[in-house]
C-alpha positions in Angstrom: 83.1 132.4 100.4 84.9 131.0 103.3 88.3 130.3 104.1 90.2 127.3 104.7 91.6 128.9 107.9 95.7 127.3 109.5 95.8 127.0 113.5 96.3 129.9 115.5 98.1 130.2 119.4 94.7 129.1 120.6 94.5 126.3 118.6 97.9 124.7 119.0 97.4 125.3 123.3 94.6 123.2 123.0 96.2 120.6 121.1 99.5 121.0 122.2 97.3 121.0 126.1 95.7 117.4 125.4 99.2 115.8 124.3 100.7 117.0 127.5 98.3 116.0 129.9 97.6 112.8 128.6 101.5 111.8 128.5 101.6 112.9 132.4 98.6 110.6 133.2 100.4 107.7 131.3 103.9 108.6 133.1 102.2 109.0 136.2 100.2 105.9 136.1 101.9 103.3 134.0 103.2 99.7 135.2 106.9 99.2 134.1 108.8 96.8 137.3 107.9 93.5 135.1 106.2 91.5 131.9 103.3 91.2 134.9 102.9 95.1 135.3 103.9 95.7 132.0 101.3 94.0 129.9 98.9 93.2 132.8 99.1 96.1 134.4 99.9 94.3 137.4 96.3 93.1 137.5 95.1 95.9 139.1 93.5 98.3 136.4 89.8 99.7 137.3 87.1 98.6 135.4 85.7 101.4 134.1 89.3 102.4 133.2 89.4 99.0 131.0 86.1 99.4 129.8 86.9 103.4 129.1 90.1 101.8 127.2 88.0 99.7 124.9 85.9 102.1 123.5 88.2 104.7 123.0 90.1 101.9 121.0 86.8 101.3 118.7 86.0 104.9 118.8 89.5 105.5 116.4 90.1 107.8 113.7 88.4 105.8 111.0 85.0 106.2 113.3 85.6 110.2 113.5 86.7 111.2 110.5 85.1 108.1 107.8 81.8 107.7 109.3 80.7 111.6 109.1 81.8 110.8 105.2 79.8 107.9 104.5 76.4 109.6 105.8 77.7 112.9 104.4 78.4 111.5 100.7 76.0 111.7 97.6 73.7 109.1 98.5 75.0 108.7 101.7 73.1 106.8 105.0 73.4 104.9 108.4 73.3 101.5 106.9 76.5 101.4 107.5 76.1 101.3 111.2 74.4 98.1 111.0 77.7 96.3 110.8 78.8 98.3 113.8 76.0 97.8 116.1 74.1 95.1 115.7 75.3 92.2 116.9 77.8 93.9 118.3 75.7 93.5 122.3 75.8 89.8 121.9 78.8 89.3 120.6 79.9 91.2 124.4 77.9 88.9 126.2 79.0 86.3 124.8 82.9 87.1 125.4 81.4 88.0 128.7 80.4 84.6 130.2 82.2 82.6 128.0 86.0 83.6 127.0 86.5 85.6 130.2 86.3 82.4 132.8 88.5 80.8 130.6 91.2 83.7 131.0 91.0 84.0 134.3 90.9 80.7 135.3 94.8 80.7 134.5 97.3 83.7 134.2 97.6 84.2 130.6 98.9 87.3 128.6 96.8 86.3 125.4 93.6 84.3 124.2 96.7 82.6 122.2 98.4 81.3 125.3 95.2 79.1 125.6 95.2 78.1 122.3 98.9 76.9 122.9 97.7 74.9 126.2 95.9 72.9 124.3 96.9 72.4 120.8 100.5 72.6 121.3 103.2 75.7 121.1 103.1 75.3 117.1 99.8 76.1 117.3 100.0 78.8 119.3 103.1 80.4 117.4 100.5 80.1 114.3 98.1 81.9 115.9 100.6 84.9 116.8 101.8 85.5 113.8 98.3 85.4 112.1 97.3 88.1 114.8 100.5 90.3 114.2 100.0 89.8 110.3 96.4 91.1 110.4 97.1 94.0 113.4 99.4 95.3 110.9 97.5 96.0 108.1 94.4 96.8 110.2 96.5 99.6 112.2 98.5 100.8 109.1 95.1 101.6 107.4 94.5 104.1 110.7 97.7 105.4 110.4 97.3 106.3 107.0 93.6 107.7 107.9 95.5 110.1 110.1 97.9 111.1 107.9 95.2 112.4 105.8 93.6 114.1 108.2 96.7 116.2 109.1 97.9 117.0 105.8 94.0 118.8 105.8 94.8 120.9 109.1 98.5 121.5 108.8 98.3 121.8 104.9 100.8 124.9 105.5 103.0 123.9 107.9 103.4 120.8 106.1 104.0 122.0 103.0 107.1 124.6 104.4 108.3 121.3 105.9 108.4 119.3 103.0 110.1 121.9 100.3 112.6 122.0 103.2 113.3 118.2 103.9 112.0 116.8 100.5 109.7 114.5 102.0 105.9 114.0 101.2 103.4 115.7 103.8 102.4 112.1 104.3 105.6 111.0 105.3 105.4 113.8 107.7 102.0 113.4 108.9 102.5 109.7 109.4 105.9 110.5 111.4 103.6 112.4 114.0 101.4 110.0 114.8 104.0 107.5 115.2 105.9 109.5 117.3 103.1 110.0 120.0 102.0 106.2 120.0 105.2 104.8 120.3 106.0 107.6 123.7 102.6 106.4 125.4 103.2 103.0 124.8 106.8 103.1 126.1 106.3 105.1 129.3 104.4 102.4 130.9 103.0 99.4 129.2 99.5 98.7 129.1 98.7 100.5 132.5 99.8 103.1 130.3 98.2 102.7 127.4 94.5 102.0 129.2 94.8 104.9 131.5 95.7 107.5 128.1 92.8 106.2 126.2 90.3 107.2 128.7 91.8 110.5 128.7 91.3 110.3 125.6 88.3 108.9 125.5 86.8 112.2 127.1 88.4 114.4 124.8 86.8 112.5 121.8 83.4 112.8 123.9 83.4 116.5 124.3 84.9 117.1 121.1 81.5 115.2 119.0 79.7 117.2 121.4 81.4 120.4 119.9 80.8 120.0 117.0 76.6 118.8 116.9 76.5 122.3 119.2 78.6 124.1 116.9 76.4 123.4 113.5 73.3 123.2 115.2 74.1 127.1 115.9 74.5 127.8 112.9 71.2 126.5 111.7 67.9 127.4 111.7 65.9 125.1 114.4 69.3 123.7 115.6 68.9 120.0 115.7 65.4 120.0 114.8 66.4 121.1 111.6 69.3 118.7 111.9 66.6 115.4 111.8 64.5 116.9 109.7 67.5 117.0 106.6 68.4 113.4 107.7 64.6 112.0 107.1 64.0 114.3 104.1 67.7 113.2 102.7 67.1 109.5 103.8 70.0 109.7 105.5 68.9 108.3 108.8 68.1 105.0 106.9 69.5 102.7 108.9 68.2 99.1 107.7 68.5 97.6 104.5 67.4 93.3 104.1 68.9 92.8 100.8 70.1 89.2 101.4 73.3 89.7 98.7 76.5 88.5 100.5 78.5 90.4 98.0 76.9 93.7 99.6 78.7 94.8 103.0 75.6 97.2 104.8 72.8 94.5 105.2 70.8 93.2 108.2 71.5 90.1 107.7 75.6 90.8 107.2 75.2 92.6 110.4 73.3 90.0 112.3 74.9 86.8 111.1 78.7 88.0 109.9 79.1 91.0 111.9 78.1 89.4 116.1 80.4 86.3 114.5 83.2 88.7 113.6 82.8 91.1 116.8 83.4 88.2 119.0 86.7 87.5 117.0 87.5 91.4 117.4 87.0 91.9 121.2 87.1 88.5 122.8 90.3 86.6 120.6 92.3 89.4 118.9 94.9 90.6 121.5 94.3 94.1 121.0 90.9 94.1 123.2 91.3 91.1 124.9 94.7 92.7 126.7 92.8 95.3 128.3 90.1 92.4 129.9 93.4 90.3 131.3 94.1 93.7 133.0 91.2 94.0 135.1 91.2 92.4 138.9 88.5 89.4 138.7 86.5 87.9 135.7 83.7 90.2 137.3 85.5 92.8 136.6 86.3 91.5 133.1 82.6 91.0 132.4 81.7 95.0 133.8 84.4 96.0 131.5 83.6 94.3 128.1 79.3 94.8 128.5 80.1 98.8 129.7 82.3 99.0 126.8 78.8 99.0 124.8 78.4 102.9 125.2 80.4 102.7 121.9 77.4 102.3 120.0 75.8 105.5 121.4 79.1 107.3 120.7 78.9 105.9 117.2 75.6 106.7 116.4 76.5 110.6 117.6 79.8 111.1 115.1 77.3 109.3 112.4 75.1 112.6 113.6 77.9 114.3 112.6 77.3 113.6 109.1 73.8 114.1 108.6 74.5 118.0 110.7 77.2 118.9 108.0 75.1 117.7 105.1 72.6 119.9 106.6 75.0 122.4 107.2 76.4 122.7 103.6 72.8 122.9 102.0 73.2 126.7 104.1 76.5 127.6 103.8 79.3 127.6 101.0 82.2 125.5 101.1 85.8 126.7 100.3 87.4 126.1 96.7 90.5 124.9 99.0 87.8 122.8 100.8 86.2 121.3 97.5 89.7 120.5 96.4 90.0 118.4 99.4 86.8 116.9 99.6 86.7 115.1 96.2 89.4 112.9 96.9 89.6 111.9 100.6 87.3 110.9 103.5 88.7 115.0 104.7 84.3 116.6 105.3 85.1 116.7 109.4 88.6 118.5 109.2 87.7 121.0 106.8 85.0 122.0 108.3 86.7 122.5 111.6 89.1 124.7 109.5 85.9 126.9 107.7 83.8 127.6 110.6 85.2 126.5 113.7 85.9 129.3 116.3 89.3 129.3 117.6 90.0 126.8 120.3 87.2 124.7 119.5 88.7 124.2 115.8 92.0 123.0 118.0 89.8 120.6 120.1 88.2 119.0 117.1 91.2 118.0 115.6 92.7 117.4 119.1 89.8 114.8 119.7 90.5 113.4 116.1 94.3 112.5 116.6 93.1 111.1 120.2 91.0 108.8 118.7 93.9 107.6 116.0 96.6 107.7 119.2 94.5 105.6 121.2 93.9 102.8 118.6 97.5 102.5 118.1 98.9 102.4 121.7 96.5 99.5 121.8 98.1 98.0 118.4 101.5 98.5 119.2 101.3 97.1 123.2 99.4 94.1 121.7 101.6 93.4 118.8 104.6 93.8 121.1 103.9 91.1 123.9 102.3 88.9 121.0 105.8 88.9 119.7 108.2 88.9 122.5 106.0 85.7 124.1 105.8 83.6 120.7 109.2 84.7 119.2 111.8 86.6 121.0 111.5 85.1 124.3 112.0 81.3 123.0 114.8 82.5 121.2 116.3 84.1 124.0 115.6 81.3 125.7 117.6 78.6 123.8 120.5 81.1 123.4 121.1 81.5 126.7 121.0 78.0 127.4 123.2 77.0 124.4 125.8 79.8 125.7 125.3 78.6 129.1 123.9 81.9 130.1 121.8 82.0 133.7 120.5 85.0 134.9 118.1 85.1 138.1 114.3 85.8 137.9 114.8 89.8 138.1 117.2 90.1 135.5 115.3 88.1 133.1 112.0 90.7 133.9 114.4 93.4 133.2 115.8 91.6 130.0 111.9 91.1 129.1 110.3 94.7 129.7 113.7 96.1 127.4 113.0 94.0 124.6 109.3 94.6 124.6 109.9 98.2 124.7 112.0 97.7 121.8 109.6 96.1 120.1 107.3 98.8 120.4 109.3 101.3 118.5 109.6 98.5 115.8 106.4 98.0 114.9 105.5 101.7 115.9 107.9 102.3 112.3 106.7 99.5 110.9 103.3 100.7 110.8 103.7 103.8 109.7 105.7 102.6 106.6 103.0 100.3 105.6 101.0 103.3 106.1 102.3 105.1 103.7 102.6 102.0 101.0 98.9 101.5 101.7 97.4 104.7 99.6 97.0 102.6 96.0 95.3 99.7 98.0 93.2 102.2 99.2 91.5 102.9 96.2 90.1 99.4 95.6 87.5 100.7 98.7 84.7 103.3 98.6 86.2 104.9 101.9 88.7 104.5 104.7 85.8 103.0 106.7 85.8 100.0 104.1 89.5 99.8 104.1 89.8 100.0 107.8 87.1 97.3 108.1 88.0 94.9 106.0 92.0 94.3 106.7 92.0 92.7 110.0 89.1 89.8 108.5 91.7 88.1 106.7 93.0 86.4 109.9 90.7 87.3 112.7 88.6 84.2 111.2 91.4 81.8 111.7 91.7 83.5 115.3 88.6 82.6 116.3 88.8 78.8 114.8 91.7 78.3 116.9 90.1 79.2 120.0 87.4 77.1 119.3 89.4 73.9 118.3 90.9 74.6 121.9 87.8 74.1 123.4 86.7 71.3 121.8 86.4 67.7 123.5 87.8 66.2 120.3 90.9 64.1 120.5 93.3 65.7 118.6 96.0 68.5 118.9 97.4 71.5 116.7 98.8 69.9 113.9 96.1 70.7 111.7 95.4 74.4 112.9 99.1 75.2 111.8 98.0 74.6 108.1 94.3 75.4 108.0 95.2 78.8 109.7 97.3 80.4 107.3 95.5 78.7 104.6 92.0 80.4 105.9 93.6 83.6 105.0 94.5 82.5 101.3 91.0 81.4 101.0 89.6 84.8 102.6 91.6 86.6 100.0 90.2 84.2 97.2 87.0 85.3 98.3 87.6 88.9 98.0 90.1 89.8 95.1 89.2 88.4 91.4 90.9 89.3 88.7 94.2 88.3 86.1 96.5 89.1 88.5 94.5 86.5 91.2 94.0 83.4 89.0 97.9 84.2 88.0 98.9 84.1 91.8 96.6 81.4 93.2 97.1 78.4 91.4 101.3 78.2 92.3 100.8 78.8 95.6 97.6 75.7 95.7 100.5 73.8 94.4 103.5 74.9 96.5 100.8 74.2 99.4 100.8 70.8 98.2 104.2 69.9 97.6 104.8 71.3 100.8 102.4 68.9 102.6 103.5 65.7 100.7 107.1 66.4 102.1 106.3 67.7 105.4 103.6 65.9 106.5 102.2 62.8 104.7 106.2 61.5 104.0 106.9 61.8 107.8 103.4 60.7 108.8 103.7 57.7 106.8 107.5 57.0 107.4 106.2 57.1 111.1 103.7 54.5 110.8 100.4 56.0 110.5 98.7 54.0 108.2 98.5 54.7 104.7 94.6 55.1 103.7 94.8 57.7 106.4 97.8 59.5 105.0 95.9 59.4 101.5 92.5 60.9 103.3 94.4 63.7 105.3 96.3 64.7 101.6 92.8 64.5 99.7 91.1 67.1 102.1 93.8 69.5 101.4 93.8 69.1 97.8 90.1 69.8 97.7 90.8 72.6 100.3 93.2 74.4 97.6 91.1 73.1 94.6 88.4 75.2 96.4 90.3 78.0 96.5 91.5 78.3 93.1 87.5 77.5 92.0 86.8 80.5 94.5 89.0 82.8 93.5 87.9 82.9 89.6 84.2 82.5 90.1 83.5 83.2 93.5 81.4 86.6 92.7 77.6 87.1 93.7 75.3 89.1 90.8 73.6 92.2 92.5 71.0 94.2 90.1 69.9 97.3 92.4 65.8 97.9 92.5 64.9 99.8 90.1 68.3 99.8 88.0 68.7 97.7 84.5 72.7 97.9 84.9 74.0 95.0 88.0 77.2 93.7 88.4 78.8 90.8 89.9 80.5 91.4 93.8 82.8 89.3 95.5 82.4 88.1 99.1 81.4 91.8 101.5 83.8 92.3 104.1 81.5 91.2 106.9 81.9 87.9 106.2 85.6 87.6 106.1 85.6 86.3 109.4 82.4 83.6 109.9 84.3 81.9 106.5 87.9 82.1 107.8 86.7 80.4 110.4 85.0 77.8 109.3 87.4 76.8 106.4 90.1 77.0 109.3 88.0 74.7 111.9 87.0 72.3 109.7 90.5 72.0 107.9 92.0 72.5 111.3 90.1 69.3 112.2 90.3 67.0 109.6 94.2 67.2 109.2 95.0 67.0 113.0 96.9 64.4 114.3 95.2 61.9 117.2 95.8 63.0 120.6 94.6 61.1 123.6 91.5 63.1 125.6 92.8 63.3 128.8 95.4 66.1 127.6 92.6 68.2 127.0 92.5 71.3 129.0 89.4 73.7 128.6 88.0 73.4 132.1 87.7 77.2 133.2 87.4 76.7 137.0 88.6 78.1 138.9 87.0 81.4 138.4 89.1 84.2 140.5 86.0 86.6 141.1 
């Protein structure tokens, strides 16, 4: 019987050796002189660097540690990968030669600054704060991932650490990874944070290919014997055409919800679409976001992963320490690393592990800090320096800017990780960290999306509308997925607080302004029906699903995947109908010209 083995010198070099050298490559070539270098790096970042960025921000710690679960579970498969690869080219080519002219036919810092061109600066305001709402709980969920994860490799260190300070080994574990992502993100901005990931991105490479090398030496016909378990098994299914929308792994979920959500994740939320505003010409952009498409094959390799321990654990025994572990967490990759892993390479699996969890939240925290200081701080700034009579010259005011957005990196680098830690009993409510990771940021990236597209559209009107459909797409998202007592307690007050709110906000000013009345008493019945819907929604809003051969079904709510294709649409269309007129001409969605 095996041990659950702690790190020896070795293994803490080789860790301790990929921290280092990544936070000299970010020192070294991170922007800091201005907002420009800072969170463009200066317009001057490589391709392939950008692109190398990207996937090593999709390629996180959910990917490396949740996905090997999933195919490595009791009835575990690929299907899961459907919702993470297909659709996922066309959603790229479609950011490719649509959103990216648009972005580079002006300097903006955010798809949101185009949304407040158009629509107005409420609207764009709405659209930050949607984006920093969702961010949060999307990047908590890794950060609580990686906590897991190290309370598995430093269960002893951890342990002597917390009988000493009286703090969880979560707390602790989620005060590491904080501490690294707020450091690369501070050292340099953006330049920073792209240049680290592809360091990182490297280490995660070698480190999948470890460990496929490492268990198929251990087994009899190496990775022959490694596909033949995954057919045998089933667990290189990869397809399944059930047509239930209440069931997350289907073709049609991946081909319909999933290319509609993925252009929401890498061509409107900030977090991806920051590294494409970094390249040097929409050419660029486009290399970078279609070469960025190599995540799929890394994706398909960790899901290898899986099926190579499954097959690995039918020859050899697993730990008592390790069966502990395995029972309640997504933990299969880590303790194996810790059972049979020689030294060094044990230290460079976990080492590619917290790269991939790093990476993703350098990204978070740069995007959720110039999201903020550009819709918030800065206009705040702004008014009191001009009510105090304050004028500084151009300079100072860059200075005055790169400060306050370092500042708010180490904010929200503690803010996540203390949602991190609240997260664990919302956690539960999933079948894995994958689920939970998955499913977070769909509650506004829908509403995103819709804002971007009422931007582009020729129709005379302006934001008015977006800044209640917006926030109200994620209510109706959330109808969608939670049912219960505690949901049709919380839903019908806030339908009505909704409505109050709009009679005194917006149809008693509209009408005391002179728009005329049978318009004031349309604009007041879509939102009731709006809010009617999602109180209907949120108590019978489930789907029946009876598995095939199986007398016991049970009803689902709305699958994760389609979070996104219906915040968007309830936001668009609500977005649209309670919009205010606005003449034509003060439309701006001509991309020329195109700097390439």
């Amino acid at each position: 019987m095996p041990e659950l083995n702690s790190f020896d010198a070795l293994d803490w070099s080789v860790v301790a050796g990929v921290l280092l050298l990544t936070t000299v490559v970010g020192a070294v070539l991170g922007r800091r002189g201005s907002m420009r270098d800072y969170f463009l790096g200066g317009r001057d970042v490589p391709w392939w660097v950008v692109s190398g960025s990207i996937v090593a921000t999709e390629i996180s710690a959910v990917t490396m540690v949740a996905i090997p679960w999933v195919v490595f579970r009791p009835g575990g498969d690929m299907r899961s990968l459907q919702v993470l690869v297909i659709g996922s080219i066309l959603a790229r080519l479609a950011i490719a030669w649509k959103l990216v002219p648009i972005y580079f036919a002006r300097e903006v810092y955010s798809p949101y600054d185009v949304i407040g061109e158009r629509l107005g600066e409420p609207a764009r305001r709405t659209a930050s704060a949607l984006f920093v709402a969702g961010n949060i709980l999307g990047q908590s969920a890794r950060v609580y991932l990686m906590a897991l994860v190290l309370e598995v490799v430093l269960h002893g260190e951890l342990a002597a650490l917390s009988a000493q300070s009286g703090l969880s080994s979560l707390v602790l574990s989620v005060g590491v990874v904080s501490v690294f992502a707020i450091l690369w993100t501070w050292i340099g901005g953006v330049a920073a944070v792209a240049w680290t990931d592809f360091i990182l991105l490297l280490v995660v490479l070698v480190t999948v290919v470890a460990t496929l090398t490492v268990i198929a030496g251990g087994l009899d016909l190496g990775f022959e014997r490694i596909w033949r378990v995954g057919i045998d098994s089933q667990r290189l299914r990869f397809f399944d055409f059930d047509t239930n929308p209440g069931r997350a792994y289907t073709f049609w979920a991946a081909l319909l919800a999933s290319s509609f959500g993925n252009v929401a994740a890498y061509g409107v939320d900030q977090m991806t679409a920051q590294r494409l505003l970094c390249c040097r010409t929409a050419r660029d952009a486009r290399k970078a976001i279609i070469g960025s498409s190599v995540a799929m094959v890394i994706t398909f390799l960790v899901a290898l992963v899986g099926v190579g321990l499954f097959a690995w654990y039918e020859r050899h025994p697993m730990s008592l320490a390790g069966q502990e572990l395995i029972t309640t967490d997504d933990r299969i990759v880590p303790v194996f690393a810790l059972e049979y892993m020689p030294a060094g390479l044990r230290g460079l699996v976990i080492a590619g592990i917290v790269a991939a969890a790093i990476s993703t939240l350098t990204s978070a925290l740069s995007a959720l800090s110039q999201t903020s200081l550009s819709a918030a701080w800065l206009p705040l700034v702004r008014r009191i320096r001009a009510w105090r009579g304050i004028v500084l010259d151009a300079a100072a005011q860059e200075r005055s800017a790169v400060r306050a957005a370092r500042a708010l990196v180490l904010f929200f680098g503690l803010l996540l990780g203390a949602i991190g830690i609240a997260l664990q009993p919302v956690a539960l409510k999933y079948g894995s960290v994958l689920d939970l990771a998955l499913s977070l940021p769909g509650y506004t990236q829908g509403a995103l999306l819709a804002g971007i597209l009422l931007a582009l559209t020729r129709a005379p009107i302006d934001g008015s509308g977006y800044v209640w459909s917006a926030p109200l797409s994620a209510l109706w998202v959330y109808c969608c997925a939670w049912h219960g007592p505690r949901t049709d307690l919380m839903v019908p007050p806030i339908a009505v607080a909704v409505g109050v709110a709009w009679l005194f906000l917006r149809s008693w000013p509209d009408w005391r302004a002179g728009v005329p009345l049978s318009r004031v008493l349309l604009q007041a019945s879509y939102l009731i029906g709006a809010l009617a819907l999602c109180v209907w929604v949120s108590r019978h809003g489930e789907f029946w699903w009876q598995p095939i051969q199986s007398d016991a079904g049970r009803w689902l709510p709305l699958a994760f995947p389609w979070y996104v294709p219906a915040g968007c649409v309830f936001a668009f269309a609500l977005g649209h109908v309670l919009a205010r007129s606005e003449p034509l001409a003060t439309a701006n969605t001509d991309p020329r010209p195109i700097r390439s």
